[in-house]
Biopython code that builds the backbone (N, CA, C, O; Angstrom):
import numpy as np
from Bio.PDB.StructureBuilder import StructureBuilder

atoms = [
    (1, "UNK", "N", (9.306, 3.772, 15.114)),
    (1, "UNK", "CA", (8.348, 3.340, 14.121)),
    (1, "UNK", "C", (8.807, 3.799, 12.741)),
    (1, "UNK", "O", (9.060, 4.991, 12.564)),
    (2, "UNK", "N", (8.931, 2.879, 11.722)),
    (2, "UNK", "CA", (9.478, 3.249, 10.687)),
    (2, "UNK", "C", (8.288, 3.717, 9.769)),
    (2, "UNK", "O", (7.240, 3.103, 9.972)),
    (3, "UNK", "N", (8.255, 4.658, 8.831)),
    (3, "UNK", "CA", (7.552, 5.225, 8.163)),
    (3, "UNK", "C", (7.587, 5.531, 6.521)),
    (3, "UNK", "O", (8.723, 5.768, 6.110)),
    (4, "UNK", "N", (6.707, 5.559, 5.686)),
    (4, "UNK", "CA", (7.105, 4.985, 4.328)),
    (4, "UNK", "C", (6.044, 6.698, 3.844)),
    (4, "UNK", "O", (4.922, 7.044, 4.212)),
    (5, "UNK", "N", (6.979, 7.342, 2.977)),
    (5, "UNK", "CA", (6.595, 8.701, 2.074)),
    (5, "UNK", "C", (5.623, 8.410, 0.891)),
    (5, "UNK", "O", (6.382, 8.443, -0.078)),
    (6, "UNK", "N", (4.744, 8.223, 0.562)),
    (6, "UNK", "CA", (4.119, 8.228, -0.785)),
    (6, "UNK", "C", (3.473, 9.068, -2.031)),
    (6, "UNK", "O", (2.361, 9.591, -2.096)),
    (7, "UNK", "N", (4.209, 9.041, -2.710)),
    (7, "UNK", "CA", (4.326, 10.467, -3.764)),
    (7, "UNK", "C", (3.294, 9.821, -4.598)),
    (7, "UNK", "O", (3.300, 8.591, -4.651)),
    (8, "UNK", "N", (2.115, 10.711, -5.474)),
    (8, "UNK", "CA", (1.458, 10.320, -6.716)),
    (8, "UNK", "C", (0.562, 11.609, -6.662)),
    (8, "UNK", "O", (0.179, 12.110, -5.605)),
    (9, "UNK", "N", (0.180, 12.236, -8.278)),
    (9, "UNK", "CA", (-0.950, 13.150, -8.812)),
    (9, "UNK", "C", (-0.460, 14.782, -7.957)),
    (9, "UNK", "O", (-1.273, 15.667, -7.689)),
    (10, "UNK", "N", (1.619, 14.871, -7.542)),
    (10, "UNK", "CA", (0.985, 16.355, -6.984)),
    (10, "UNK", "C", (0.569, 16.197, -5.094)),
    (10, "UNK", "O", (0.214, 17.115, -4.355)),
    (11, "UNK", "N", (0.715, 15.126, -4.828)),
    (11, "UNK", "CA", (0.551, 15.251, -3.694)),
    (11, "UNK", "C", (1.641, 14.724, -2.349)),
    (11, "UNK", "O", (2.753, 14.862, -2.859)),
    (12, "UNK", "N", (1.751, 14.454, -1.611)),
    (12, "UNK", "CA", (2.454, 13.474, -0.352)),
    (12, "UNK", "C", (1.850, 12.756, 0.612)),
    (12, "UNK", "O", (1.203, 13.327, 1.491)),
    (13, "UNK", "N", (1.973, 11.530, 0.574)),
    (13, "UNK", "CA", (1.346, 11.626, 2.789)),
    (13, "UNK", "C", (2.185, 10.370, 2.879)),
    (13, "UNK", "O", (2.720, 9.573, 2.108)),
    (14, "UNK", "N", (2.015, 10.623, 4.544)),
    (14, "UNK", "CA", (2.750, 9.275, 5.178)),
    (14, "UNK", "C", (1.902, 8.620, 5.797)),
    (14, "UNK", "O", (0.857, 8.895, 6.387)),
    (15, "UNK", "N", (2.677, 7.394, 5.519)),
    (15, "UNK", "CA", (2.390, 6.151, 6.690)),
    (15, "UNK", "C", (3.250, 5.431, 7.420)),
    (15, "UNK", "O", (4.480, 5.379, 7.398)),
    (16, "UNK", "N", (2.128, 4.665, 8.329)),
    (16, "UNK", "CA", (3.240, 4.162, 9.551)),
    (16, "UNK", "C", (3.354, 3.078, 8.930)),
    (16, "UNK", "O", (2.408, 2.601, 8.303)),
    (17, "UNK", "N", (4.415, 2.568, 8.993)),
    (17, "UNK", "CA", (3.854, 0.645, 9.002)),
    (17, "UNK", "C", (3.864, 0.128, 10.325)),
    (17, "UNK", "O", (4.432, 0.702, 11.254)),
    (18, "UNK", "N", (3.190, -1.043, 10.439)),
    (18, "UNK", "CA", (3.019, -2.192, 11.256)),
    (18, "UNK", "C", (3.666, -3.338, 11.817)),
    (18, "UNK", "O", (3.124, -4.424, 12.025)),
    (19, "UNK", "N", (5.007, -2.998, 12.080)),
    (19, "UNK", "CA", (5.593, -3.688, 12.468)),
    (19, "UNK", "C", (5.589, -4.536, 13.888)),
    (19, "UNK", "O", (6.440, -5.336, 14.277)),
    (20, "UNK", "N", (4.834, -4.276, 14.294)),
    (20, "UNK", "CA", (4.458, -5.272, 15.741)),
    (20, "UNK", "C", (3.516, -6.070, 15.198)),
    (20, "UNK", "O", (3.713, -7.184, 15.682)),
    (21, "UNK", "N", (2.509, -6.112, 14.382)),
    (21, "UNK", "CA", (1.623, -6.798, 13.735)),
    (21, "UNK", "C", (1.805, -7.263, 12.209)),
    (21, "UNK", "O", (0.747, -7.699, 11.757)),
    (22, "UNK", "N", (2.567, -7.278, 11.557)),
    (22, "UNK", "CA", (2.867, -7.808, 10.485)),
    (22, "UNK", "C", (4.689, -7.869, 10.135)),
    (22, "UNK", "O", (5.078, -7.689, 8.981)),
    (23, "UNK", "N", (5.846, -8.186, 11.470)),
    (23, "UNK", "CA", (7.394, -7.930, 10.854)),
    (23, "UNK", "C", (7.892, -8.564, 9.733)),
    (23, "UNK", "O", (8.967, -8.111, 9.339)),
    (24, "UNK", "N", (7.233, -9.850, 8.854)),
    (24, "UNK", "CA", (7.636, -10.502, 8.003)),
    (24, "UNK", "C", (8.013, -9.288, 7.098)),
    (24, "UNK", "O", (9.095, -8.716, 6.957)),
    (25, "UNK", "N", (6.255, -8.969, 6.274)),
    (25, "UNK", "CA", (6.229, -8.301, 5.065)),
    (25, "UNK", "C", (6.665, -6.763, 5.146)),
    (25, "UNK", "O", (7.011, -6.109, 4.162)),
    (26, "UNK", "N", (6.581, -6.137, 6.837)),
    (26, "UNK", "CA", (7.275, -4.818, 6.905)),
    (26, "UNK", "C", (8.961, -5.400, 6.232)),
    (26, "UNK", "O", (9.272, -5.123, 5.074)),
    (27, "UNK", "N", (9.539, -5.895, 6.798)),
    (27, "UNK", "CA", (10.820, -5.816, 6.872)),
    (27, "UNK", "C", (10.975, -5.765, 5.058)),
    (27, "UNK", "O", (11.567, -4.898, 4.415)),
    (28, "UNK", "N", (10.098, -7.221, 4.409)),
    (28, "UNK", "CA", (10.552, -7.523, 2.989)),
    (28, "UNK", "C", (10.130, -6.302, 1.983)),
    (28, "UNK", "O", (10.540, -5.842, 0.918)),
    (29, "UNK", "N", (9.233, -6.074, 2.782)),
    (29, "UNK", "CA", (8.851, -4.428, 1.871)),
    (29, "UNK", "C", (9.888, -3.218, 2.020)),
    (29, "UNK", "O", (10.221, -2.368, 1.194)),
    (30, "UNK", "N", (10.253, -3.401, 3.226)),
    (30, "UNK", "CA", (11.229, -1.973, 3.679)),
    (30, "UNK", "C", (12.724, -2.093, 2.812)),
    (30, "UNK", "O", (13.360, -1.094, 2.475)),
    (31, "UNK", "N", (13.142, -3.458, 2.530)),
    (31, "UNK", "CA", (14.338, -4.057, 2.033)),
    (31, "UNK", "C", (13.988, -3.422, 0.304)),
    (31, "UNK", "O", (14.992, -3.001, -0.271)),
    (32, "UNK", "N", (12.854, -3.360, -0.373)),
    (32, "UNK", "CA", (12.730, -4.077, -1.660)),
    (32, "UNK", "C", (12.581, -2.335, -2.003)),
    (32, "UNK", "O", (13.004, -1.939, -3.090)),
    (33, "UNK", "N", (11.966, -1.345, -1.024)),
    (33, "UNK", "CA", (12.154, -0.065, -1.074)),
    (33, "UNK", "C", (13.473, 0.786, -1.915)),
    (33, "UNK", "O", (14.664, 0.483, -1.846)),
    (34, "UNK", "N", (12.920, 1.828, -2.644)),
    (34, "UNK", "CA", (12.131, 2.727, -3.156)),
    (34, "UNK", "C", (11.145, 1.968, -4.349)),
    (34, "UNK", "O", (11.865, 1.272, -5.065)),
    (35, "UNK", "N", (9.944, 1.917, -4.691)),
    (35, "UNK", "CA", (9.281, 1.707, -5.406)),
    (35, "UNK", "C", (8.555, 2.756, -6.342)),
    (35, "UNK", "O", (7.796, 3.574, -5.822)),
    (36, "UNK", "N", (8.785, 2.755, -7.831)),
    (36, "UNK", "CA", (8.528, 3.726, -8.807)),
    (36, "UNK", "C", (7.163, 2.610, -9.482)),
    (36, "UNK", "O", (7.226, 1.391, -9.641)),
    (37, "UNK", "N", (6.215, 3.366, -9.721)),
    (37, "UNK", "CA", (5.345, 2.755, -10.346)),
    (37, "UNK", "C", (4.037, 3.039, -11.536)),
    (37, "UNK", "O", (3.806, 4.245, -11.626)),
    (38, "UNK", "N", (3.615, 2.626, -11.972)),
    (38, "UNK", "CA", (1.718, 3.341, -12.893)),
    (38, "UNK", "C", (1.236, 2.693, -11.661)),
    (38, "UNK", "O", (1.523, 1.598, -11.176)),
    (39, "UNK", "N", (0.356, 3.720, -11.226)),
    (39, "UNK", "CA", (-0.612, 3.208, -10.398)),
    (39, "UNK", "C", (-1.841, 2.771, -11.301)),
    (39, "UNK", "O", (-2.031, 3.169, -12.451)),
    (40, "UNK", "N", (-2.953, 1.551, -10.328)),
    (40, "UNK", "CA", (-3.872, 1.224, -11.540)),
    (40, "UNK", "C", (-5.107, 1.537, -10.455)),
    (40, "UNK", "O", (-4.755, 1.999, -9.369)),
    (41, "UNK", "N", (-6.462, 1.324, -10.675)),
    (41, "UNK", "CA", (-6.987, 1.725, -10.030)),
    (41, "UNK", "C", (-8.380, 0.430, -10.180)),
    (41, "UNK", "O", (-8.940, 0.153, -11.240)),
    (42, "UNK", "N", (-8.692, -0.203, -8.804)),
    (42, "UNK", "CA", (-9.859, -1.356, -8.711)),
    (42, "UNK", "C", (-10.683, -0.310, -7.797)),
    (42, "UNK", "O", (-10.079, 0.289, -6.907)),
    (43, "UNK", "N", (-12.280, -0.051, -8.045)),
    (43, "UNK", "CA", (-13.023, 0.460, -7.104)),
    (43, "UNK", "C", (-12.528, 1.323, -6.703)),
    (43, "UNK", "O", (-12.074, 2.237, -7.392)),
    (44, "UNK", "N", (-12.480, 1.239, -5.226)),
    (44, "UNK", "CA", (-11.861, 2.296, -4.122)),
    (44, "UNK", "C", (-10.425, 2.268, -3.946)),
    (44, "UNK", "O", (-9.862, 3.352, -3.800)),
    (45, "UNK", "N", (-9.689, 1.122, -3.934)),
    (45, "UNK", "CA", (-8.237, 1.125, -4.176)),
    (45, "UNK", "C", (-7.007, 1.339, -5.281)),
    (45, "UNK", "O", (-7.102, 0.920, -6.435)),
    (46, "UNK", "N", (-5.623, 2.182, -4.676)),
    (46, "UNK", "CA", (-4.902, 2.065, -5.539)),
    (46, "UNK", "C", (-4.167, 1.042, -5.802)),
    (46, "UNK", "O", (-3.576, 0.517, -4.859)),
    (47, "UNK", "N", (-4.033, 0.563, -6.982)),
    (47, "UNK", "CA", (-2.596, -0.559, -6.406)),
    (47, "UNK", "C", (-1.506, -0.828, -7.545)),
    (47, "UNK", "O", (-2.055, -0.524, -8.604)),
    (48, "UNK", "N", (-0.375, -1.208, -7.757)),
    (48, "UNK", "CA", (0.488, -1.682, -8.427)),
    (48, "UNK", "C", (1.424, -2.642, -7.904)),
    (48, "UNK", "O", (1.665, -2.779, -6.704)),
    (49, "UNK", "N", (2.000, -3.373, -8.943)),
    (49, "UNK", "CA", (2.961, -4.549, -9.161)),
    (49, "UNK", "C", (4.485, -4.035, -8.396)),
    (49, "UNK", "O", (5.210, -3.091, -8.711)),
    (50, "UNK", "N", (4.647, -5.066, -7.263)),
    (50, "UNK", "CA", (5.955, -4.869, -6.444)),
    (50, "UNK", "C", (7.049, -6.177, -6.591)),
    (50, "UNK", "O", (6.773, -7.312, -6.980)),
    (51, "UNK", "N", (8.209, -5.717, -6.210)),
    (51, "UNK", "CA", (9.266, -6.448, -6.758)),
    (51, "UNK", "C", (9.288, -7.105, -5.701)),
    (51, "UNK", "O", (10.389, -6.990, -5.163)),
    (52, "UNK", "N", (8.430, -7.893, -5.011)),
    (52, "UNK", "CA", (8.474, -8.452, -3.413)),
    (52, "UNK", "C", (7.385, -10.030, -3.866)),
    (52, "UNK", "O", (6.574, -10.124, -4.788)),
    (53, "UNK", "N", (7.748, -11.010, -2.902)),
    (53, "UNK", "CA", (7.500, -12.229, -3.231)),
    (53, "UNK", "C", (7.582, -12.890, -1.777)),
    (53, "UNK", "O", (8.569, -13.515, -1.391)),
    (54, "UNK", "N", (6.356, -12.665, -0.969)),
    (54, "UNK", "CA", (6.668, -13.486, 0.499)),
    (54, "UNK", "C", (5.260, -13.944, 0.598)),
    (54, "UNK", "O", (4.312, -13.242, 0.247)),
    (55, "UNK", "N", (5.119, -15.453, 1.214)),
    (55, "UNK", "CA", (3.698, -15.564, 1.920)),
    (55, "UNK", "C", (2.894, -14.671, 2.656)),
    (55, "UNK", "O", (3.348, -13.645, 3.164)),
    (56, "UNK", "N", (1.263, -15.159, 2.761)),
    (56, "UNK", "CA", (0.661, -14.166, 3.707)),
    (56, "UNK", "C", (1.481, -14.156, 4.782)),
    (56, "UNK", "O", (2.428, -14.911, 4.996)),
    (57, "UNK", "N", (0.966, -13.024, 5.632)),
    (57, "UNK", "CA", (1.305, -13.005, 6.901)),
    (57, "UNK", "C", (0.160, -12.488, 7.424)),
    (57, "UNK", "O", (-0.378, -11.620, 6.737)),
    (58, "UNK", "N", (-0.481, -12.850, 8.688)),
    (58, "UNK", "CA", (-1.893, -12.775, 9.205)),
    (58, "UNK", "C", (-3.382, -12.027, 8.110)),
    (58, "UNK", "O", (-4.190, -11.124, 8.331)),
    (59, "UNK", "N", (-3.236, -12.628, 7.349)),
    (59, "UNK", "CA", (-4.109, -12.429, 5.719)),
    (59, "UNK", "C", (-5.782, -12.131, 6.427)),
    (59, "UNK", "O", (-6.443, -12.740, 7.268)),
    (60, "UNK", "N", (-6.022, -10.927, 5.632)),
    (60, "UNK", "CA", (-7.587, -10.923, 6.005)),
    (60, "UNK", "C", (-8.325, -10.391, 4.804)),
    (60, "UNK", "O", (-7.654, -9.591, 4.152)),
    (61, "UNK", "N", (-9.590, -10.642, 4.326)),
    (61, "UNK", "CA", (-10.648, -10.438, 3.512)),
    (61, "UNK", "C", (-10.898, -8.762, 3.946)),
    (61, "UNK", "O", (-11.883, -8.322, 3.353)),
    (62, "UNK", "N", (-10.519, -8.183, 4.452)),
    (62, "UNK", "CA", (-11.395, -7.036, 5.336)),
    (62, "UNK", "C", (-10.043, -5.881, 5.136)),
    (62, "UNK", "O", (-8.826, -5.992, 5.284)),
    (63, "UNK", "N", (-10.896, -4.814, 4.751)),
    (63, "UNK", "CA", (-10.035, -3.650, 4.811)),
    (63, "UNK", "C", (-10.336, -2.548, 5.675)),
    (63, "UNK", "O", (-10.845, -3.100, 6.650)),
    (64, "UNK", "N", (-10.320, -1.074, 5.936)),
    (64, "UNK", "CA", (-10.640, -0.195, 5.754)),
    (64, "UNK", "C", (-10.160, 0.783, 5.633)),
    (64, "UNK", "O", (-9.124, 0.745, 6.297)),
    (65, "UNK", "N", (-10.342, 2.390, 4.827)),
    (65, "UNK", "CA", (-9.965, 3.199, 4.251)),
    (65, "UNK", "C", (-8.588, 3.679, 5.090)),
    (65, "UNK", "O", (-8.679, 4.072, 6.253)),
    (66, "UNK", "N", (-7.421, 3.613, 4.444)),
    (66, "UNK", "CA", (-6.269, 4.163, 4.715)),
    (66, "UNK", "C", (-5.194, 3.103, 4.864)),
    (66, "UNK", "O", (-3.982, 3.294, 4.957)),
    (67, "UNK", "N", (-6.102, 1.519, 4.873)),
    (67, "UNK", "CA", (-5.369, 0.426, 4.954)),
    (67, "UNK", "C", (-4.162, 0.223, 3.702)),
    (67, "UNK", "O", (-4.420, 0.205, 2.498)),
    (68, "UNK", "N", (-2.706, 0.069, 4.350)),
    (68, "UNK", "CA", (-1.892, -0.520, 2.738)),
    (68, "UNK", "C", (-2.228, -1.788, 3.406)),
    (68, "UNK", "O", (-2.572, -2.033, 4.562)),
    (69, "UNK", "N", (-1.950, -2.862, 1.904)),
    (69, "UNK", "CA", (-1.709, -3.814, 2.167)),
    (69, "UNK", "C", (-1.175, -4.400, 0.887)),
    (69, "UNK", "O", (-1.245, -3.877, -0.225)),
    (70, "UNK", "N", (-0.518, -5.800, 1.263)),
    (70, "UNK", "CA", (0.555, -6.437, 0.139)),
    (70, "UNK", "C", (-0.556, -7.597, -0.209)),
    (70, "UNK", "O", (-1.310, -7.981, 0.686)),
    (71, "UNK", "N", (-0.639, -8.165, -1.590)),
    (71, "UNK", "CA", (-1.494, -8.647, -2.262)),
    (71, "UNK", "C", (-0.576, -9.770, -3.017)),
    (71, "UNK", "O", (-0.055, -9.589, -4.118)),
    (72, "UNK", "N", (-0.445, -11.248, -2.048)),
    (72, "UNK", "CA", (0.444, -12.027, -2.602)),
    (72, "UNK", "C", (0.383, -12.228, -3.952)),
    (72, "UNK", "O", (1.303, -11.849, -4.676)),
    (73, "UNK", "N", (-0.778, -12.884, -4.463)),
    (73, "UNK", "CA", (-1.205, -12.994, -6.063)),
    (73, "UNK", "C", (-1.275, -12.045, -6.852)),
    (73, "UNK", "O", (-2.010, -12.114, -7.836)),
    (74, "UNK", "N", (-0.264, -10.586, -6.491)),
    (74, "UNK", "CA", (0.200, -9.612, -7.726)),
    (74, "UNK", "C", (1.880, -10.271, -8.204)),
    (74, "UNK", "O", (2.348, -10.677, -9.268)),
    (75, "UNK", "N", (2.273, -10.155, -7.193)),
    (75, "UNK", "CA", (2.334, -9.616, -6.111)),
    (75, "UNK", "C", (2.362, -7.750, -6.083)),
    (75, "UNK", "O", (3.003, -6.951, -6.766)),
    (76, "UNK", "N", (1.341, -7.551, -4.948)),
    (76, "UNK", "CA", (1.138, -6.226, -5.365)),
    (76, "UNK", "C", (0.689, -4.970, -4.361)),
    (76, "UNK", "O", (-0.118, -5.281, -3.485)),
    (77, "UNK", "N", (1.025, -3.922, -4.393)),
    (77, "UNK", "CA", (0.899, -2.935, -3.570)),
    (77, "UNK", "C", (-0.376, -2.485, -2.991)),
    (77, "UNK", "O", (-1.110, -2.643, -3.966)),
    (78, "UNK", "N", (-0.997, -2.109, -2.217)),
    (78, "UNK", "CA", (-2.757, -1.692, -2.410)),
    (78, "UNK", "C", (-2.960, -0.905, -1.577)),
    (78, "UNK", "O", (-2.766, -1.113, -0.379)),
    (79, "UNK", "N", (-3.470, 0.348, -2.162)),
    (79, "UNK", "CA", (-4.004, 1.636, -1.476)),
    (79, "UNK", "C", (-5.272, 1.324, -1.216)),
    (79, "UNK", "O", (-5.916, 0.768, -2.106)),
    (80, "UNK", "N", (-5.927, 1.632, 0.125)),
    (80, "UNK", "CA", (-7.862, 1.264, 0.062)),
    (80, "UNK", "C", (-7.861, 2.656, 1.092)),
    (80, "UNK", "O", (-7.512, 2.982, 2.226)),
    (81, "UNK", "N", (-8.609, 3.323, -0.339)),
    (81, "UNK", "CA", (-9.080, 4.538, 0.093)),
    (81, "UNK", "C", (-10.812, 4.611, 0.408)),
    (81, "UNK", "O", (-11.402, 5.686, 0.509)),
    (82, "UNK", "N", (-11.317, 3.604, 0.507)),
    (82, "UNK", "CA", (-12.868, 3.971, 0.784)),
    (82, "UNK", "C", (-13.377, 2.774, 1.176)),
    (82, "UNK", "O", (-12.915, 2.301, 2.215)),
    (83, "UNK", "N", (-14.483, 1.981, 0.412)),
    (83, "UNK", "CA", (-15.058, 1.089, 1.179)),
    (83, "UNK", "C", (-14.789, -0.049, 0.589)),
    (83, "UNK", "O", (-15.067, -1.042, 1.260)),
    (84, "UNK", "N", (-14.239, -0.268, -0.676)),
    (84, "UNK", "CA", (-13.990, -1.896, -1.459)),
    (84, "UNK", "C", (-13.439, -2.616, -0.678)),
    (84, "UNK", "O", (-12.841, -2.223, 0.324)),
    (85, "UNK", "N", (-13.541, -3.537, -0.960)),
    (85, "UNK", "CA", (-12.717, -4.608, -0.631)),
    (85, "UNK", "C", (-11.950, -5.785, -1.210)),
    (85, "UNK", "O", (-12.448, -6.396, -2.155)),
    (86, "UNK", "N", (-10.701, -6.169, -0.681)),
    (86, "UNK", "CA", (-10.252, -6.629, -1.880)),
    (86, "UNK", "C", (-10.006, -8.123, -2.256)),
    (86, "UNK", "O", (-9.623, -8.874, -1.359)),
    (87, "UNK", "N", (-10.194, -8.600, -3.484)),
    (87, "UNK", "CA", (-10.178, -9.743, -4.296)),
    (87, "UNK", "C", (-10.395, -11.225, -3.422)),
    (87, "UNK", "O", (-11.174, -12.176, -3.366)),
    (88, "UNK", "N", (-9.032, -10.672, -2.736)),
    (88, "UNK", "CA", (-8.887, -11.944, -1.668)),
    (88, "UNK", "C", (-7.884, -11.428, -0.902)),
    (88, "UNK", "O", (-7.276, -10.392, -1.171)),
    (89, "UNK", "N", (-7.642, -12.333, 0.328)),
    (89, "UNK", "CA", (-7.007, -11.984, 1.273)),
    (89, "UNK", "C", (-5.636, -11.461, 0.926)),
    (89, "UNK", "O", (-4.900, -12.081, 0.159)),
    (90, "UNK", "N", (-5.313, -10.386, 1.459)),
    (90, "UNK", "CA", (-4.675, -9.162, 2.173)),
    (90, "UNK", "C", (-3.731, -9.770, 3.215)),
    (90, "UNK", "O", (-3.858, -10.868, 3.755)),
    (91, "UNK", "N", (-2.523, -8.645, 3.450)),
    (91, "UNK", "CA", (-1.662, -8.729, 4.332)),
    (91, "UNK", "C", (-1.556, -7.093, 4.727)),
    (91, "UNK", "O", (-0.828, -6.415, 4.001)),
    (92, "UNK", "N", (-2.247, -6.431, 5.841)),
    (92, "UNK", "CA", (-2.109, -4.958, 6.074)),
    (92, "UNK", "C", (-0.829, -4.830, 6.912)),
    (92, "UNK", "O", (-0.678, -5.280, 8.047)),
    (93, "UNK", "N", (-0.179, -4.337, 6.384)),
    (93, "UNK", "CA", (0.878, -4.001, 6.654)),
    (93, "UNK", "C", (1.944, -2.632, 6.757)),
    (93, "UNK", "O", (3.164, -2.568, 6.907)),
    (94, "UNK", "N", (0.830, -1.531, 6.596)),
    (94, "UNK", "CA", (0.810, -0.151, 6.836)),
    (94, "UNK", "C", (-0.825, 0.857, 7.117)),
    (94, "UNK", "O", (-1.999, 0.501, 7.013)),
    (95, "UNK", "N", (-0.230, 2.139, 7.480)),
    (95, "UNK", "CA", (-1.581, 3.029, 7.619)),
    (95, "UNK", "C", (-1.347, 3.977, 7.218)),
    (95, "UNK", "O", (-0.198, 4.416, 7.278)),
    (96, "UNK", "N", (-2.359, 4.655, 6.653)),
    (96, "UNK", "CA", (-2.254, 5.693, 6.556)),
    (96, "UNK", "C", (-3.880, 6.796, 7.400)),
    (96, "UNK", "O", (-5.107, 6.798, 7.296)),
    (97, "UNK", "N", (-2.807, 7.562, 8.178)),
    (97, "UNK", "CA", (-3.572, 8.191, 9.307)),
    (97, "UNK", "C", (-4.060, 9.831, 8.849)),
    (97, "UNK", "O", (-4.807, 10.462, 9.597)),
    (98, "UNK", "N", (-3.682, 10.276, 7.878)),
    (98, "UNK", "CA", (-4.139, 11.565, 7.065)),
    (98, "UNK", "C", (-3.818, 11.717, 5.898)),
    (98, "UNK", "O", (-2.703, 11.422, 5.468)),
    (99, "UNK", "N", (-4.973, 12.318, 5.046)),
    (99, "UNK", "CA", (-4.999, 12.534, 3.531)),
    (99, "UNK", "C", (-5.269, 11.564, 2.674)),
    (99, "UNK", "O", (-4.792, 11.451, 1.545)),
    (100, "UNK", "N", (-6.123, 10.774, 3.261)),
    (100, "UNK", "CA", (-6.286, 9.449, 2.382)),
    (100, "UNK", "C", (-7.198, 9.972, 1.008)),
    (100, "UNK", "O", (-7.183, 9.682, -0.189)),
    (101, "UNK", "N", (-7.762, 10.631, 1.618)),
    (101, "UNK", "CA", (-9.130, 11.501, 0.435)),
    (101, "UNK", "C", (-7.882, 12.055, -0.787)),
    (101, "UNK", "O", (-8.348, 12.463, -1.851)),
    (102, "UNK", "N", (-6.518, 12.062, -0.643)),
    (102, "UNK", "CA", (-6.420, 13.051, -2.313)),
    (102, "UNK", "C", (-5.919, 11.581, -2.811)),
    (102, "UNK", "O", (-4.915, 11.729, -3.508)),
    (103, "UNK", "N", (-6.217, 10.482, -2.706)),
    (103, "UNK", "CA", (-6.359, 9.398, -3.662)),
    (103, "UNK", "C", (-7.196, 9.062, -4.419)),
    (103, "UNK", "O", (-6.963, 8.266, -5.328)),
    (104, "UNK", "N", (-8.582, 9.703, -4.166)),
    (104, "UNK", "CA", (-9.702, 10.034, -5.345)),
    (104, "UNK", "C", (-9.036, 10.579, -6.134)),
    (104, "UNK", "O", (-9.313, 9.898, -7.122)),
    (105, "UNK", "N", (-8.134, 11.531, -6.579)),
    (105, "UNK", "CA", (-7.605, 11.837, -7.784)),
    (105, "UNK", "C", (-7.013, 11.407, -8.642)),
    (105, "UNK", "O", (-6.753, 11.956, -9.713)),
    (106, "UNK", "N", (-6.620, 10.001, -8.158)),
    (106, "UNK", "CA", (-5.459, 9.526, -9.007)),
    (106, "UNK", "C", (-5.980, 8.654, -10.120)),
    (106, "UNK", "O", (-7.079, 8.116, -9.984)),
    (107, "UNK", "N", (-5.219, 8.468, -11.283)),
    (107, "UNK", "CA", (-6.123, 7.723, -12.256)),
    (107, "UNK", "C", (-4.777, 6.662, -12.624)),
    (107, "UNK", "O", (-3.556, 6.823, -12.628)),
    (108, "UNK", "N", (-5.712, 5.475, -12.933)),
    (108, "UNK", "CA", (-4.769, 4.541, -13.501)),
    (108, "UNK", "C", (-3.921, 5.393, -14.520)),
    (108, "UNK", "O", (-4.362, 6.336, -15.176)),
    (109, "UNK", "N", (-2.456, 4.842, -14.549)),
    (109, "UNK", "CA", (-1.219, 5.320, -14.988)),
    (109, "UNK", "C", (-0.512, 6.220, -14.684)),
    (109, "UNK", "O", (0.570, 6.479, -15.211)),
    (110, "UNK", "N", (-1.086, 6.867, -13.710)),
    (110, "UNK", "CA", (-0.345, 7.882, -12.859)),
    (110, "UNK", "C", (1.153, 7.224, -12.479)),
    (110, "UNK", "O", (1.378, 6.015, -12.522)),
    (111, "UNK", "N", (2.163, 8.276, -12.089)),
    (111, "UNK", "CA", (2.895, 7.926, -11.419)),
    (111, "UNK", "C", (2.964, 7.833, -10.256)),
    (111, "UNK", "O", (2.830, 8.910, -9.676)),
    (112, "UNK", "N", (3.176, 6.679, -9.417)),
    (112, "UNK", "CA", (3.550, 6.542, -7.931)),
    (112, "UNK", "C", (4.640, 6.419, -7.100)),
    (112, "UNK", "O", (4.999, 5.265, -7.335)),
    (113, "UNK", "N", (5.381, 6.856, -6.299)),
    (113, "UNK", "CA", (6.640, 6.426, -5.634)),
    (113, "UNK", "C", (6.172, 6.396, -4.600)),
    (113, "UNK", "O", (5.306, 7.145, -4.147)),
    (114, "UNK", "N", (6.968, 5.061, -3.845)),
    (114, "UNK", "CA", (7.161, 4.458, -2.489)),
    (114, "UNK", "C", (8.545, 4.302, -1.767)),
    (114, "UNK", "O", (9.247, 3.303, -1.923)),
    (115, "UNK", "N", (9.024, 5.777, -0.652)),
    (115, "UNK", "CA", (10.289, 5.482, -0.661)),
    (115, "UNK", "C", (10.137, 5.509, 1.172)),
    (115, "UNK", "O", (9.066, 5.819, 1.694)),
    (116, "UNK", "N", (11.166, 5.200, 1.859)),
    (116, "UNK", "CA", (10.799, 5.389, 3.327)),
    (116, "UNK", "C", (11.164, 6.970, 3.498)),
    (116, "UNK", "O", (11.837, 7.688, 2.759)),
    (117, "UNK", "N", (10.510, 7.264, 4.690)),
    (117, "UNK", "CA", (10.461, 8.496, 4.796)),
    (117, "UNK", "C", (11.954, 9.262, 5.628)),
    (117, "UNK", "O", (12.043, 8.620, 6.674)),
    (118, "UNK", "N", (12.774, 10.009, 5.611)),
    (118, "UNK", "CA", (13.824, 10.139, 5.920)),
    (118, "UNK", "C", (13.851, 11.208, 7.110)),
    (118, "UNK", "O", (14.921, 11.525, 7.630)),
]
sb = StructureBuilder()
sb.init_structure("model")
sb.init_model(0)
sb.init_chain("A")
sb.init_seg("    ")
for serial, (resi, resn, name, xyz) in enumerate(atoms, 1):
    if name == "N":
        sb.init_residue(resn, " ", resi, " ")
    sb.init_atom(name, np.array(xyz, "f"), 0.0, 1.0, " ", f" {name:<3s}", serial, name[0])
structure = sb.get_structure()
């Protein structure tokens, strides 16, 4: 299971991705990897602008907290740390299984990195 490190505000955590349930956008995400970014902040989610450009892949309206997911019409990264939900359909395509809570800290323009985990 391949796994992606996420740095922002002072902190770390990992996630798995989803590769039995989403291999399109794992793979195009894993390829387009390391990602430096300002994080911005909608509601409950983090998200920023990725250098990645693929159709949905099994797209859903529905999140919940710890969900990543890729956001064709950024195209764009998305942390959902609580209960929002987002804009329009979603492609989840990672998890995150602990520490989702120190993403309340982060404020738009923060720095973010997305690199796989080694």
């Amino acid at each position: 299971m391949k796994k992606l490190k996420i740095s922002c505000s002072g902190f770390e955590v990992e996630a798995e991705m989803l590769e039995g349930e989403t291999p399109k956008t794992c793979e195009a995400i894993g390829q387009a990897l390391p990602f430096d970014a300002e994080a911005e902040i909608w509601k409950e989610e983090v998200y920023f602008e990725i250098p990645v450009r693929i159709s949905s892949e099994a797209p859903t309206p529905k999140t919940t907290a710890g969900d990543i997911s890729y956001w064709p019409e950024g195209p764009g990264f998305c942390i959902f740390f609580g209960k929002s939900q987002p804009i329009s359909p979603i492609t989840t395509f990672a998890k995150i299984r602990s520490g989702i809570e120190k993403f309340r800290k982060v404020n738009s323009g923060d720095r973010i990195r997305v690199e796989r985990l080694k």
